[in-house]
PABARO-516610 format. One record per residue (C-alpha): x, y, z; residue in three letters; residue number from 0. Coordinates in nm, 4 decimals, decimal comma. Layout:
N
+----------+----------+----------+---------+-----+
:       c1 :       c2 :       c3 : residuo : num :
+----------+----------+----------+---------+-----+
:        X :        Y :        Z :     ala : NUM :
...
+----------+----------+----------+---------+-----+
***
This chain:
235
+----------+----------+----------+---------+-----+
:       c1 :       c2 :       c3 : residuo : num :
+----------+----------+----------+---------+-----+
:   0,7494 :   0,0284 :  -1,1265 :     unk :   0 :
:   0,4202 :   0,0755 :  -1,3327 :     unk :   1 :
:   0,4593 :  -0,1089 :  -1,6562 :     unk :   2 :
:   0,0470 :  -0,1993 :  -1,7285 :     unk :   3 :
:  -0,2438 :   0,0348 :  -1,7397 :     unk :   4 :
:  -0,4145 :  -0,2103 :  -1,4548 :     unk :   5 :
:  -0,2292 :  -0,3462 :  -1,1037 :     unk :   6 :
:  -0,0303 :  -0,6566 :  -1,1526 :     unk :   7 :
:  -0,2323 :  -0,8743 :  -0,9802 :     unk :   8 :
:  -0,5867 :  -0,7638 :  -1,1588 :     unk :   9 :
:  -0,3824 :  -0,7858 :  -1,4954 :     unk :  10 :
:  -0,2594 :  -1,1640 :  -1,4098 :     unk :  11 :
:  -0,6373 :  -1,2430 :  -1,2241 :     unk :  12 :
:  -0,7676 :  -1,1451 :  -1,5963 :     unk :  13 :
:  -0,5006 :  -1,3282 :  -1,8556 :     unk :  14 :
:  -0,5743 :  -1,6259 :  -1,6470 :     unk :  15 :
:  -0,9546 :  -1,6090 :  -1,6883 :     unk :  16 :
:  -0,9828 :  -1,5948 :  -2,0364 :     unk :  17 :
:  -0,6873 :  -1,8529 :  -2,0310 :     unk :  18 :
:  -0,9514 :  -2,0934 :  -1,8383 :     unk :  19 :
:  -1,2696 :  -1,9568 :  -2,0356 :     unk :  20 :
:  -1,0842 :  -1,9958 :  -2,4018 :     unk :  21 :
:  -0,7679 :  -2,1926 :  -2,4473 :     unk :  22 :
:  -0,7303 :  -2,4740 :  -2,1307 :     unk :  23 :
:  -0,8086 :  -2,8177 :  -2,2697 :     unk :  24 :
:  -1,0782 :  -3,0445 :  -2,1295 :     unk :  25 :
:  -0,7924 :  -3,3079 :  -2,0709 :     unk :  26 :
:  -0,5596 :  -3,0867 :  -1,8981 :     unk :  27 :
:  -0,4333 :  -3,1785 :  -1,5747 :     unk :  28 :
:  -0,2854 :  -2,9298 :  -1,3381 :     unk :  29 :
:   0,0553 :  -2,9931 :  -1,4752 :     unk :  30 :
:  -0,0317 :  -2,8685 :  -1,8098 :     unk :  31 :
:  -0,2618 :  -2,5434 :  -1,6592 :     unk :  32 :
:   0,0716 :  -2,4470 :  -1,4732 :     unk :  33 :
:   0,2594 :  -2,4899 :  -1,7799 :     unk :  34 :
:   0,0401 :  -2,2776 :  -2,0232 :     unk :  35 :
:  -0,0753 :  -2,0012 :  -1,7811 :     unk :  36 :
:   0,2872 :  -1,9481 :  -1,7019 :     unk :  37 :
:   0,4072 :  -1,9107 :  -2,0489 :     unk :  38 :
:   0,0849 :  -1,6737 :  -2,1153 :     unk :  39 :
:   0,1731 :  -1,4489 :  -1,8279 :     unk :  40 :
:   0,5817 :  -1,5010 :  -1,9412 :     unk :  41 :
:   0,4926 :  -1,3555 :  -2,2737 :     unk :  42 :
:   0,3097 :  -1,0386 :  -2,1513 :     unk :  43 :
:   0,6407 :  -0,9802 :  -1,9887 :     unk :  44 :
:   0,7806 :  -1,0108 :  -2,3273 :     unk :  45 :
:   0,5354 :  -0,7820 :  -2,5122 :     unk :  46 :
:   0,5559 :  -0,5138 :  -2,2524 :     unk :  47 :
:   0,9491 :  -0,5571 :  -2,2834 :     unk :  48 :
:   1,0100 :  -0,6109 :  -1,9402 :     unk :  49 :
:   1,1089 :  -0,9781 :  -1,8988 :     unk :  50 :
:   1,4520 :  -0,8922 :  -1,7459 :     unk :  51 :
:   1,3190 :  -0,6344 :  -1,5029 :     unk :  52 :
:   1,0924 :  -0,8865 :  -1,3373 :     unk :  53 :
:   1,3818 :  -1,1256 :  -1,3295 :     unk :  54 :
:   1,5716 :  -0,9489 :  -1,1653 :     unk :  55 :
:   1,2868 :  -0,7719 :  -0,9121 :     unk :  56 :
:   1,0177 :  -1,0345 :  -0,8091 :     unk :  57 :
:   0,8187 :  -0,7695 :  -0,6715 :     unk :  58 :
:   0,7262 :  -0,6212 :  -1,0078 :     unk :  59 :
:   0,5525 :  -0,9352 :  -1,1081 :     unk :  60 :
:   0,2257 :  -1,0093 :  -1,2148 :     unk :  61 :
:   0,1299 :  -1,2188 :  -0,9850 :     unk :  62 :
:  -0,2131 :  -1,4633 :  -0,8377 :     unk :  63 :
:  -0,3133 :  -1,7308 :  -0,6652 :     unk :  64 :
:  -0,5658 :  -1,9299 :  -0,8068 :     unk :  65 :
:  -0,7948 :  -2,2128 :  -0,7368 :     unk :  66 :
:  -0,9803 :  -2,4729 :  -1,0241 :     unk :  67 :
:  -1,2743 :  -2,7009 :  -1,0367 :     unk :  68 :
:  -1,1515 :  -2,9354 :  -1,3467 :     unk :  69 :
:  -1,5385 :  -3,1046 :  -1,3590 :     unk :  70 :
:  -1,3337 :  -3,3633 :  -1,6182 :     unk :  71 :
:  -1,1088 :  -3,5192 :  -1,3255 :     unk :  72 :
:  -1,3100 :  -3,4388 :  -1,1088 :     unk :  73 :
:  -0,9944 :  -3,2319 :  -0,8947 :     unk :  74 :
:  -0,9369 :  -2,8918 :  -0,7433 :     unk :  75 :
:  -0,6501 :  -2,7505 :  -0,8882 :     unk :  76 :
:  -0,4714 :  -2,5399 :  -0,5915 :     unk :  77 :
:  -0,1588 :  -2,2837 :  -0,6582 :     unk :  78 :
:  -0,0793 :  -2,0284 :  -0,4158 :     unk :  79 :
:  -0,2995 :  -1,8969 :  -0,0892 :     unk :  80 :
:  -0,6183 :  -1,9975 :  -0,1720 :     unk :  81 :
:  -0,9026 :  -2,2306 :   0,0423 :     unk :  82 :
:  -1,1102 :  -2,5578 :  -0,0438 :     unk :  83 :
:  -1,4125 :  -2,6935 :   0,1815 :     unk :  84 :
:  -1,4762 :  -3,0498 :   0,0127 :     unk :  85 :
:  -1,8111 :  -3,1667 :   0,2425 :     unk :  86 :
:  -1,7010 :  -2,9105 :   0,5134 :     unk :  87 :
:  -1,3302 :  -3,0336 :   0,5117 :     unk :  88 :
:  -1,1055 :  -2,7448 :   0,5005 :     unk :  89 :
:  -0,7766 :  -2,7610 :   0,2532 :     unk :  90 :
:  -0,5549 :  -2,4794 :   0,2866 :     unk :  91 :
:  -0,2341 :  -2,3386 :   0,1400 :     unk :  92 :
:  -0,0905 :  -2,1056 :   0,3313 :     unk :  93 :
:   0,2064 :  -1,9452 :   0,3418 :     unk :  94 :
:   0,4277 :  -1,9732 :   0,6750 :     unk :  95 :
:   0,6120 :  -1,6784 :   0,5299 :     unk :  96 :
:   0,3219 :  -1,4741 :   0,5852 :     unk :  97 :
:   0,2860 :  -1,6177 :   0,9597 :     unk :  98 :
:   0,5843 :  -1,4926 :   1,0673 :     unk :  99 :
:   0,5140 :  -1,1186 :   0,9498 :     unk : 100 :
:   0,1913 :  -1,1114 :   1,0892 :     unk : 101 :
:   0,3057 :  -1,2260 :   1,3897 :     unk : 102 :
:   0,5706 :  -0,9653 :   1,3342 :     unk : 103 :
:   0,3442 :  -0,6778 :   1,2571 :     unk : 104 :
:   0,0919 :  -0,8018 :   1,5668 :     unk : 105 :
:   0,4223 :  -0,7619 :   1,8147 :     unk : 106 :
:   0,5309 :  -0,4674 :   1,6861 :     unk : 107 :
:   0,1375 :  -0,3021 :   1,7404 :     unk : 108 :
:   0,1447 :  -0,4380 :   2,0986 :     unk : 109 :
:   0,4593 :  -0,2670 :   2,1636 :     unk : 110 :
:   0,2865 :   0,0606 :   2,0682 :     unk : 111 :
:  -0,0639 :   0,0153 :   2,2508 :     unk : 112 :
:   0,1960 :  -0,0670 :   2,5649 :     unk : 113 :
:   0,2721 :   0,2433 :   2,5002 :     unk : 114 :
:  -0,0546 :   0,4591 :   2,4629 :     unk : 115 :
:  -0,1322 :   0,4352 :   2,1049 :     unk : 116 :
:  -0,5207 :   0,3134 :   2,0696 :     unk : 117 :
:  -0,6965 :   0,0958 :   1,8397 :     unk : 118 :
:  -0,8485 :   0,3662 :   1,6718 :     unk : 119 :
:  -0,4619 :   0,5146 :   1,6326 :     unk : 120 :
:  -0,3763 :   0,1891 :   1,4329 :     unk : 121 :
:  -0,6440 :   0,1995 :   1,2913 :     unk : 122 :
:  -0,5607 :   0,5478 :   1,1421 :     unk : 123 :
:  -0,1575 :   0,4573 :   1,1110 :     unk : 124 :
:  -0,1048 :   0,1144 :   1,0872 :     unk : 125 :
:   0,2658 :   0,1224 :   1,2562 :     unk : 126 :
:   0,2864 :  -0,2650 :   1,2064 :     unk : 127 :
:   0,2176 :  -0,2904 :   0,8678 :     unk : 128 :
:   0,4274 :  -0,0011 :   0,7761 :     unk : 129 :
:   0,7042 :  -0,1296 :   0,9535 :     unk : 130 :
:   0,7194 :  -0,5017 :   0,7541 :     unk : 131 :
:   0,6285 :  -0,3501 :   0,4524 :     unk : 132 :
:   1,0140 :  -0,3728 :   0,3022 :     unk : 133 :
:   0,9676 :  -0,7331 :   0,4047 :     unk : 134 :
:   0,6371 :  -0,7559 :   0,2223 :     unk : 135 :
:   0,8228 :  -0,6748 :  -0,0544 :     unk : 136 :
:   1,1258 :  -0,9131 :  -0,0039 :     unk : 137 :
:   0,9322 :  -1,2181 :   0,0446 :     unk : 138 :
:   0,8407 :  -1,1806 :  -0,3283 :     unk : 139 :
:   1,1822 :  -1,3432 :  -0,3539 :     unk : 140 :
:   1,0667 :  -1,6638 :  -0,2072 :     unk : 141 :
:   0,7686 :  -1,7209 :  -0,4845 :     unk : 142 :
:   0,8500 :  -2,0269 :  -0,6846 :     unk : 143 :
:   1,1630 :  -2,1107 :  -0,5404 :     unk : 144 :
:   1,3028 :  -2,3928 :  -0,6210 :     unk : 145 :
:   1,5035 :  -2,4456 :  -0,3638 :     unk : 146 :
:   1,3534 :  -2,6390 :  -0,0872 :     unk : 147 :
:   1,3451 :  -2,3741 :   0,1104 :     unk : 148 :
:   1,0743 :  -2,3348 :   0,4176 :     unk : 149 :
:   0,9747 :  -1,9958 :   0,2823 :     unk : 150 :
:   0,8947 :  -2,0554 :  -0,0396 :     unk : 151 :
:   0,5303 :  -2,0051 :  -0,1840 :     unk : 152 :
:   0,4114 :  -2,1281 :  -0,5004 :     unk : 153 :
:   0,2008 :  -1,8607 :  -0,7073 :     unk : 154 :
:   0,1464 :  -1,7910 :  -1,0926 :     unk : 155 :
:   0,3704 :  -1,5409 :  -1,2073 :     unk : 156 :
:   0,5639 :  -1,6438 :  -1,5333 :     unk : 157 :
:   0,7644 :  -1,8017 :  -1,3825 :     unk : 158 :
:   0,8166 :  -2,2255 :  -1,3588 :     unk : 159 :
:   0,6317 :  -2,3060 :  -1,0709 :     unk : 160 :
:   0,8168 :  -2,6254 :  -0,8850 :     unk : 161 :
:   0,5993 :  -2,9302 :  -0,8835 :     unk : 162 :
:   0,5539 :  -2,9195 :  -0,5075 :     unk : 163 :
:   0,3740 :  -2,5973 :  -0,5357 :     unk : 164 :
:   0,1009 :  -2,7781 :  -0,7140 :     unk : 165 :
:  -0,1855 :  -2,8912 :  -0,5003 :     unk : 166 :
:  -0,4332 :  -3,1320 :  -0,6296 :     unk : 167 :
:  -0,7382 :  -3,2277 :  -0,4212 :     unk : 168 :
:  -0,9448 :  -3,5687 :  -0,5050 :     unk : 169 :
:  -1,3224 :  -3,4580 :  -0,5003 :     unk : 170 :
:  -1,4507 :  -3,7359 :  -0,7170 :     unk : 171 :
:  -1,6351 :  -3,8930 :  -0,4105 :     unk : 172 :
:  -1,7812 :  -3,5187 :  -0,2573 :     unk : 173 :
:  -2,0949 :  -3,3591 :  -0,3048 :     unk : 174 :
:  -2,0455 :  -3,0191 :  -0,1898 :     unk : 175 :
:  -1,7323 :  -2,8185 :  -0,2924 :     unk : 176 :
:  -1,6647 :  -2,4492 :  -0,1920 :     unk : 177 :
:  -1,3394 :  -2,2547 :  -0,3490 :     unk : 178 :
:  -1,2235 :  -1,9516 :  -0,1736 :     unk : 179 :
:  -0,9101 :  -1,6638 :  -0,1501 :     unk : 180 :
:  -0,7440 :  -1,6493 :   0,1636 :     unk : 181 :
:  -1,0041 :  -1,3590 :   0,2350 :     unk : 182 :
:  -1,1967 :  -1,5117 :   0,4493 :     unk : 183 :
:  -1,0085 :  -1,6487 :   0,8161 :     unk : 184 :
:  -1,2766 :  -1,9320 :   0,8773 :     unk : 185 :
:  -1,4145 :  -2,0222 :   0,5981 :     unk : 186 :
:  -1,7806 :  -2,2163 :   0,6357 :     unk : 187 :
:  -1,9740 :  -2,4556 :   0,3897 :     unk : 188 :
:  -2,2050 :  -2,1313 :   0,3081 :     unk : 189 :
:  -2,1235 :  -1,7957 :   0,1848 :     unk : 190 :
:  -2,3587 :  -1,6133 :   0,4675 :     unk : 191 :
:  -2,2026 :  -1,8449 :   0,7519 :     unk : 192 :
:  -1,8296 :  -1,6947 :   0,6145 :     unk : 193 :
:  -1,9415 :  -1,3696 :   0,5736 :     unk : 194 :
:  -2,0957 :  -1,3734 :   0,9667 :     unk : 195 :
:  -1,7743 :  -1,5255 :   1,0886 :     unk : 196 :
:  -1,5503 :  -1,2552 :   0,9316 :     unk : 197 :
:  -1,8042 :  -0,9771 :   1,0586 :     unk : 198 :
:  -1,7536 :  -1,1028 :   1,4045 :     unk : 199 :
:  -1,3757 :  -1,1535 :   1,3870 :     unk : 200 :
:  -1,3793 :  -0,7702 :   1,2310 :     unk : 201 :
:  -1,5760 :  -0,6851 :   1,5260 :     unk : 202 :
:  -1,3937 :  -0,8193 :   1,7868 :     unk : 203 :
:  -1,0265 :  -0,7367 :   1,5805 :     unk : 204 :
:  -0,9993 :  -0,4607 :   1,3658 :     unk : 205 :
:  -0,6091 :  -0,4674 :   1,3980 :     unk : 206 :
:  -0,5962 :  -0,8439 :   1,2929 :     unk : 207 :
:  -0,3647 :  -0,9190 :   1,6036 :     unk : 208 :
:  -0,5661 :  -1,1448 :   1,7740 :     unk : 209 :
:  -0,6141 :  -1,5277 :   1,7211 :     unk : 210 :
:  -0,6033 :  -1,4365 :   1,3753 :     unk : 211 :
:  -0,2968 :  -1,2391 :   1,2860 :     unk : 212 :
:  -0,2817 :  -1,1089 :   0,9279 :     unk : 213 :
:  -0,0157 :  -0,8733 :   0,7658 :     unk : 214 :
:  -0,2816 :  -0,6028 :   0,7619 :     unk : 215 :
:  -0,5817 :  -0,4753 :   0,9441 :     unk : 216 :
:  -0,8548 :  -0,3043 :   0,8669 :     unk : 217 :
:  -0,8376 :   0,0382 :   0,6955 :     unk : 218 :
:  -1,0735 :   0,3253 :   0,6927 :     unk : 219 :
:  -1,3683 :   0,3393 :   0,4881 :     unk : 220 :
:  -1,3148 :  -0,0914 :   0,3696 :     unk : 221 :
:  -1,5614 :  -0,3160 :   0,5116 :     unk : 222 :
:  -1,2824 :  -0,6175 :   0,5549 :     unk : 223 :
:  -0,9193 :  -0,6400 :   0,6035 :     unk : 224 :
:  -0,8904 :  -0,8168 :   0,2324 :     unk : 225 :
:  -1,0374 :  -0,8824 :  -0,0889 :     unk : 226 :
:  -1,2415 :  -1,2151 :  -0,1126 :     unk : 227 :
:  -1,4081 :  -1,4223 :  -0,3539 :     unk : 228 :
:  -1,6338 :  -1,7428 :  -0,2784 :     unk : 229 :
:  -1,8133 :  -2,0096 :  -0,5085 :     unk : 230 :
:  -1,9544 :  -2,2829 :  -0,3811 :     unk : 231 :
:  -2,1580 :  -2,5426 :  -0,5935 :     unk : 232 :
:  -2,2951 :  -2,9230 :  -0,6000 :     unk : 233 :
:  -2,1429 :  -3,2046 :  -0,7740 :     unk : 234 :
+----------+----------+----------+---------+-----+
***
């Protein structure tokens, strides 16, 4: 269902920037930025009167992942799949959820190449992706569970986000800190040495099947497999 003028995700990306740029406090701590930023993205529901749809269908949330610097406790704030390199020391937070499809997807392709289809077939008709997208769509139901449940995912989407969703990451003794999305699949402690690293693993994988199984592959006419942001700076 299309309830915003923009996609869900670029619509929550947005509120939560000028969240950061205007309103969170210099004494915040990520308790309080997981607070506020869900209550900003709860009320949009509100104003665009759909706060019982998304209740009731997860997969019509606005929805991000997001990782902060907070310079003033000198932390990375992480919720959702996002990466930190801390002096080349890699923090993730993955979702095994999103394992098991891919390996999913990555059986499901080999089954067809056994029998004839090509890469350059997948490439065209993804019959992997296609075939976990209702799942895609399920898992939605995992975010911010707050069950303990081995599936669940913590992201920001209006909703409370339970406390074990909220990764905090001591930098106070680094020097060189690089925040990422999960775009990357080896991230490196410089934007060129990523940006190699995904070329060859594009390469060598199109499909995203190999070592590094994703829930999608590349698709005709993008340059990677997913979108990607990277900052990296000094302290």
């Amino acid at each position: 269902m299309k309830y915003l003028e923009k996609s869900t995700g670029r619509t929550a990306a947005e509120l939560i920037k000028q969240y950061i740029e205007c309103k969170l406090d210099v004494n915040a701590d990520i308790k309080i930025f997981a607070e506020e930023v869900t209550e900003l993205i709860r009320n949009a529901y509100v104003e665009a009167g759909v706060a019982d749809l998304v209740a009731e269908h997860a997969e019509n949330r606005m929805t991000a992942s997001t990782v902060v610097y907070c310079d003033n406790r000198k932390e990375v704030w992480m919720i959702g799949d996002c990466q930190c390199m801390v002096d080349g020391v890699l923090h993730t937070n993955a979702k095994k959820i999103d394992d098991v499809l891919a390996y999913m997807r990555a059986s499901l392709i080999a089954l067809a190449m056994k029998r004839g289809a090509s890469v350059s077939d997948i490439l065209k008709h993804d019959v992997g992706r296609e075939a976990i997208m209702p799942l895609l769509r399920e898992q939605c139901n995992f975010q911010n569970d707050a069950c303990c449940d081995e599936f669940s995912y913590g992201v920001i989407d209006g909703f409370e986000i339970p406390q074990r969703f909220l990764k905090v990451i001591d930098v106070s003794g680094g020097h060189s800190v690089v925040l990422a999305s999960d775009g990357y699949p080896k991230l490196m402690p410089t934007l060129n040495e990523s940006e190699c690293e995904l070329n060859r693993l594009i390469v060598e994988d199109p499909l995203m099947v190999g070592k590094f199984k994703a829930t999608k592959g590349l698709l005709a006419g993008q340059c990677s497999f997913d979108d990607r942001s990277y900052l990296r700076f000094t302290l």
